[in-house]
C-alpha angles and dihedrals in degrees: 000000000000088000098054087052085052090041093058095036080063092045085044089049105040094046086049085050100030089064105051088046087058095044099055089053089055088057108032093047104026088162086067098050090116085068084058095098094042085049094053091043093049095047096047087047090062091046086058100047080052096054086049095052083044096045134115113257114207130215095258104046109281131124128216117214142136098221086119075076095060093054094049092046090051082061091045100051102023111016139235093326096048088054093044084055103051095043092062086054096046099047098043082056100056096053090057115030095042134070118270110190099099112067091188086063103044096050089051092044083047095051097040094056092038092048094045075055101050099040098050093050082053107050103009089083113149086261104062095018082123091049110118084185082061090038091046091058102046095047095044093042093048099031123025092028094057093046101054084047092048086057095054087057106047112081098206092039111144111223080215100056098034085061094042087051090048098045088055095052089046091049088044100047095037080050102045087055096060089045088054093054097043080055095054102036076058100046089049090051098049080049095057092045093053093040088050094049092040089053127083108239091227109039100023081236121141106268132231106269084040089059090050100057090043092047095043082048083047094053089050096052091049092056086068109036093022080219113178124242140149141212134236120220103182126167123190103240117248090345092155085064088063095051089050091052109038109022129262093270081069095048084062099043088060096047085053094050094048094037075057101046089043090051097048086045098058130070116258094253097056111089117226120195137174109240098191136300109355096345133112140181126207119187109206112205121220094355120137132204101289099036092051089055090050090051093045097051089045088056084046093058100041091057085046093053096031113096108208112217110226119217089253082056091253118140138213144171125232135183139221139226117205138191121190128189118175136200135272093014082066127038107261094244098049096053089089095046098044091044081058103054091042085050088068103030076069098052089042090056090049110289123245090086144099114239107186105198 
C-alpha cells in the first residue's frame, strides 16, 4: 500500500508541475501551439511508465499501479491525441519493463489502460471535462472493475488487500479529479487576468503594451520562417471635431463602433490594437505588399459606407486614413515607424485614403 501513496503523490506532483510546464510553453512558444497535445501525451507517458517502475508487485504476478491516471489525465488536459499518446507509451512499456509471466495479469493491466483510454476519449469531452458522473464511470470501469475481476481470477488474491487496493483507486482518481479542476478553474482565471490587462478599457483592443509584446513575438518568428506580414496604421479623420460637437460620450461611441467593425473585417489569425486616441494598429499575418493594400483599402471603404449610431440615437458618418509597410520589403523594426509616417503623409494629402509606403 506504501507504494500506491507514493504512486499518487507522484500523480499529485507531476500534474502541479506538469501544468505550469505546459503553460509556460503556451506562452513562451505560442507558433507551436499545434505540438501542445504530443507534448502532454509524451510527458504523461512518461509519468505512467514512472508509476509502473514505482508500482506494487503482488505475489501472484500483478502489479499495482495508478498509471491508468496518467492516461486519463493526458485526455483531460490534452485531448484525445495526447491520450492516445500516453497510452502507446504506457502499453510498450509494459510489455517490456514488467514481469510477463502471468497472463491473467497482463490481459487485466492491458484492458484497464486500454479501457481508461477508451472511456476518457468518450466522455472527457471540453464540455463535461468538469463532470464527476462522467469521472466516476471511467475510473470505476477501467480501474475498480478490473480489480475485483482480477480477484476472481487470482487463486491466492487477499479480500483485504483487493479492498485496500480498491479504496485507493477510488481516493486517487476521485482525487485526481478535483486536482485537475482546481488546475483548470485556475487556468481559466490566469487566463482572464492576462486577457483583462492586455485589453483597452474602452475598445476591448489589445492594448499598447499588449502589441508590443505580439509584434516584438512576431519579429522573432520571422527571423526564423521570413515569413511576410504587414502592418495597418489607420486614424479616424477629424475625430476631435467630433468630440468638440458632440461631446466626448459620442467620441467613444464612435471608437467602439469602428474597434468593432476592424475586428469583424479581419481573419481570426491578424491582431488589432488600439494604439491611443483615435489610433489603431492591425498586424496582418502572412500578407504581403499587394494583399495588405487591398485590405487596407477595403477597411478604408467600410468605415466610408458604415453610419455610426450616437447614444442620443444620432448617427454620423466618419472616415479613415491609413498607412501600410510590409515586411520584408521593409526591415521588421522600421514597419512601425514607416506606417506611421505613411499614416500622415495620408492625412497631409487630404485623409480618407490608403498610402502604402
Amino acid at each position: 500500500m506504501i507504494n500506491l501513496i507514493n504512486n499518487l503523490t507522484m500523480v499529485t506532483t507531476f500534474l502541479f508541475f506538469t501544468n505550469l510546464l505546459l503553460n509556460k510553453f503556451k506562452d513562451s512558444f505560442p507558433q507551436y501551439s499545434h505540438l501542445y497535445p504530443y507534448v502532454s501525451g509524451m510527458l504523461h507517458g512518461c509519468l505512467g511508465v514512472v508509476l509502473m517502475l514505482f508500482g506494487e508487485a503482488t505475489k501472484d504476478g500483478f502489479h499495482l499501479d495508478l498509471r491508468t491516471l496518467a492516461i486519463i489525465s493526458a485526455v483531460y488536459m490534452g485531448g484525445r491525441a495526447a491520450g492516445l499518446i500516453a497510452l502507446l507509451f504506457i502499453l510498450i512499456s509494459r510489455f517490456w519493463l514488467l514481469d510477463l509471466s502471468n497472463d491473467v495479469a497482463i490481459v487485466a493491466g492491458s484492458v484497464m489502460i486500454v479501457l481508461s483510454y477508451v472511456l476518457s476519449a468518450w466522455l472527457l469531452d471540453r464540455q463535461h471535462r468538469k463532470s464527476i458522473g462522467r469521472w466516476s464511470i471511467i475510473i470505476g470501469s477501467s480501474m475498480v472493475i478490473p480489480c475485483i475481476a482480477a480477484y476472481f481470477l487470482s487463486p491466492i488474491a487477499e479480500v483485504y488487500g483487493t479492498i485496500m487496493v480498491i479504496i485507493m483507486y477510488t481516493i486517487g482518481g476521485l482525487f485526481t479529479y478535483l486536482l485537475l479542476t482546481h488546475l483548470s478553474r485556475s487556468n481559466r482565471s490566469l487566463y482572464l487576468l492576462k486577457e483583462k490587462a492586455s485589453r483597452d478599457h474602452l475598445t476591448g483592443l489589445y492594448n499598447p503594451r499588449a502589441f508590443e509584446s505580439i509584434f516584438e513575438q512576431k519579429m522573432m518568428e520571422t527571423e526564423k520562417t521570413q515569413e511576410p506580414f504587414s502592418l495597418l496604421m489607420l486614424d479616424i479623420d477629424y475625430f476631435k471635431t467630433i468630440n468638440d460637437t458632440y461631446g466626448h460620450s459620442a467620441g467613444d461611441a464612435v471608437l467602439v463602433c469602428f474597434s468593432e467593425l476592424l475586428h469583424r473585417s479581419v481573419r481570426f489569425s491578424d491582431h488589432c490594437a488600439r494604439k491611443g486616441g483615435e489610433e489603431f494598429v492591425v498586424l496582418l499575418n502572412g500578407c504581403g505588399a499587394e494583399q495588405a493594400s487591398q485590405t487596407a483599402e477595403k477597411l478604408r471603404r467600410l468605415v466610408e459606407e458604415q453610419q455610426f449610431t450616437l447614444a442620443n440615437g444620432e448617427r454620423i458618418q466618419v472616415t479613415v486614413s491609413i498607412g501600410v509597410s510590409t515586411y520584408p520589403l521593409t526591415e521588421a523594426q522600421l514597419l512601425l515607424e514607416q506606417a506611421d509616417q505613411a499614416l500622415y503623409r495620408a492625412k497631409r494629402e487630404g485623409r480618407n485614403r490608403v498610402v502604402y509606403y
